[in-house]
N, C-alpha and C positions, 0 to 999 in steps of 0.2 A: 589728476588721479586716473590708474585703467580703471576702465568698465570691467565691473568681477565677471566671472565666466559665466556660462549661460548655466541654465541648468541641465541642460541634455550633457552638458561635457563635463561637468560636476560629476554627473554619473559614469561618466566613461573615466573620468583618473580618479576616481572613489576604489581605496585600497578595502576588499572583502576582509572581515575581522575574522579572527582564528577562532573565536566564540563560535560565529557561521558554522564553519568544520564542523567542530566538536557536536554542535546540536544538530547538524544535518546527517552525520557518521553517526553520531549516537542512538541519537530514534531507529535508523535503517539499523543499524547491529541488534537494538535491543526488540527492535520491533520483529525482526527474524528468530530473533533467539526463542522468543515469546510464540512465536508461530510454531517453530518447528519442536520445540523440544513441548510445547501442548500435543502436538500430533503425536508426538510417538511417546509420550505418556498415557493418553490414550485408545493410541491401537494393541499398543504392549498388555493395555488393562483390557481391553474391548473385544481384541481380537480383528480380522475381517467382519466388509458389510455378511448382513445375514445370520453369524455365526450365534449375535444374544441378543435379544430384547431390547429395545431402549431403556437407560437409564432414567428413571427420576429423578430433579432437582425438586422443581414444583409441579405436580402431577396431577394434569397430565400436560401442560402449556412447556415447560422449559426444561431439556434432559440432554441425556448423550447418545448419538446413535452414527453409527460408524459407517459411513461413506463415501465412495469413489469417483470423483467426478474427470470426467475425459474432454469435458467441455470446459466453457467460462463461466462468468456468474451466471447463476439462474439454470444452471445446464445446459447455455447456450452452444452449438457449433460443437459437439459432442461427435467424437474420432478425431476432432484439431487438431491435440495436444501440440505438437510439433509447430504448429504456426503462431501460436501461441506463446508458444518458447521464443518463439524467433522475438515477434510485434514484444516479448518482453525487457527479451537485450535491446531491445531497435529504440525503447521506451528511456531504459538503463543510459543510454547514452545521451539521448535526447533531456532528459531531466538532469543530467550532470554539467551538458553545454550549456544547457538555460542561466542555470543555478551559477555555474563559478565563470563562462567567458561569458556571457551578456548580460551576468552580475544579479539576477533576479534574487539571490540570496541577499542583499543589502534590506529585503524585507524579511522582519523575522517568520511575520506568517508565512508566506511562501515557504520559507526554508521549513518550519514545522510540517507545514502541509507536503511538500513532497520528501521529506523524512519519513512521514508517513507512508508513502505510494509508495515509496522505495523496499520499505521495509514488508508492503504487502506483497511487491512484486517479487522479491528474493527469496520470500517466503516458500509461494506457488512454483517458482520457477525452478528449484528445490527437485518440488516432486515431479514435477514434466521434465526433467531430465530424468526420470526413472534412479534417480539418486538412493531412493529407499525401496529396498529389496522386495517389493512385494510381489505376489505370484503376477503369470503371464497376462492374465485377464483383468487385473487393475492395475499394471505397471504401465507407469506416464502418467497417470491419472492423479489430480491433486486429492490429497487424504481431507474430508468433513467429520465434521462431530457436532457438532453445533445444530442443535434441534429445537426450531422453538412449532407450536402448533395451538390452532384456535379451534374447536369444535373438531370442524370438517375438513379446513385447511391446515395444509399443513408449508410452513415458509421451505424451501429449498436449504437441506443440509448446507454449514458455511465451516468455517474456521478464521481464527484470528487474524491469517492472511486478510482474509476476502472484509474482515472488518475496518482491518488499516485504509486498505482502497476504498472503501464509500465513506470511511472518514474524510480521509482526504480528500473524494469528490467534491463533500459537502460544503467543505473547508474553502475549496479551489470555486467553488458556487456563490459564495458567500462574499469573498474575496472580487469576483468578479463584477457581482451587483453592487455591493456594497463600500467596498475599499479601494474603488480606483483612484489613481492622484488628480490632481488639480489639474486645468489645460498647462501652468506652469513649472508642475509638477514633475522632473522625469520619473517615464515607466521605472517599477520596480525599488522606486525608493518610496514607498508611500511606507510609512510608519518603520523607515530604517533607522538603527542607530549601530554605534561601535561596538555595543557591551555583547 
């Protein structure tokens, strides 16, 4: 009888299932769609920062208030935009070699989890191409709406984009602690299947 293959080389001629695609294209498409066309729903309703009032959802903790960020999360690195852009294509590429030549996608989580990033990153990266026509002083800048507030504080304007990416952080957190394979495990097949 041969000795079956190892399982490091299991994973290297383990054929990626077309399901993989479909749910790792699909979250990035619909998770962008859901980004961008919230953004210009309500800027179209809101206007520019400044121009109205925050809205109310539940008043005064959770509403809409319309904001230009030049920075990253949190308004980090504010005048980047452009470096941004870049580390975002640089990210764009890096998650796709991960994902389909060193096969990390044979885990469904992974592929969810950067379905997700992906979908947050194409989002943002959107508006730091100055893609959407807004005046000279917040062009580049990613569009906020997203207002949550506790008393005194108040969290940093976000938008759906910016929710996909600490999903997925959290995901990819989780994943890291939690779900690693066995020593005989190969990387990236821990809870793989075809479907």
């Amino acid at each position: 009888m041969e000795p079956s293959a190892s399982p490091v080389l299991k994973t290297e001629l383990a054929r990626i299932p077309w399901s993989r695609y479909v749910l790792f294209f699909g979250l990035s498409v619909v998770g962008t769609a859901a980004d961008l066309l919230s953004k210009q729903f309500v800027f179209n309703w809101r206007g520019l920062p400044g121009e109205l009032p925050p809205w109310w959802l539940i008043e005064p903790y959770v509403g809409i208030e319309i904001a230009v960020n030049q920075g990253a999360l949190f308004g980090l690195g504010q005048g980047k935009g452009w470096l941004f852009a870049v580390m975002s294509v640089i990210a764009l590429v890096g998650i796709c070699t991960w994902l389909f030549v060193y096969k990390a996608s044979l885990s469904r989580w992974i592929t969810v989890t950067m379905g997700l990033v992906v979908g947050g990153i194409l989002g943002n990266l959107y508006d730091r191409l100055a893609i959407p026509e807004l005046p000279v002083p917040f062009r580049g800048g990613v569009r906020d709406w997203i207002l949550f507030k506790y008393q005194d504080y108040v969290w940093p304007n976000f938008n759906i984009a910016d929710s996909l990416l600490v999903a997925g952080a959290i995901m990819l957190a989780i994943h890291t602690v939690f779900m690693q394979p066995s020593p005989t495990e190969p990387k990236g097949a821990s809870e793989s299947s075809a479907s």
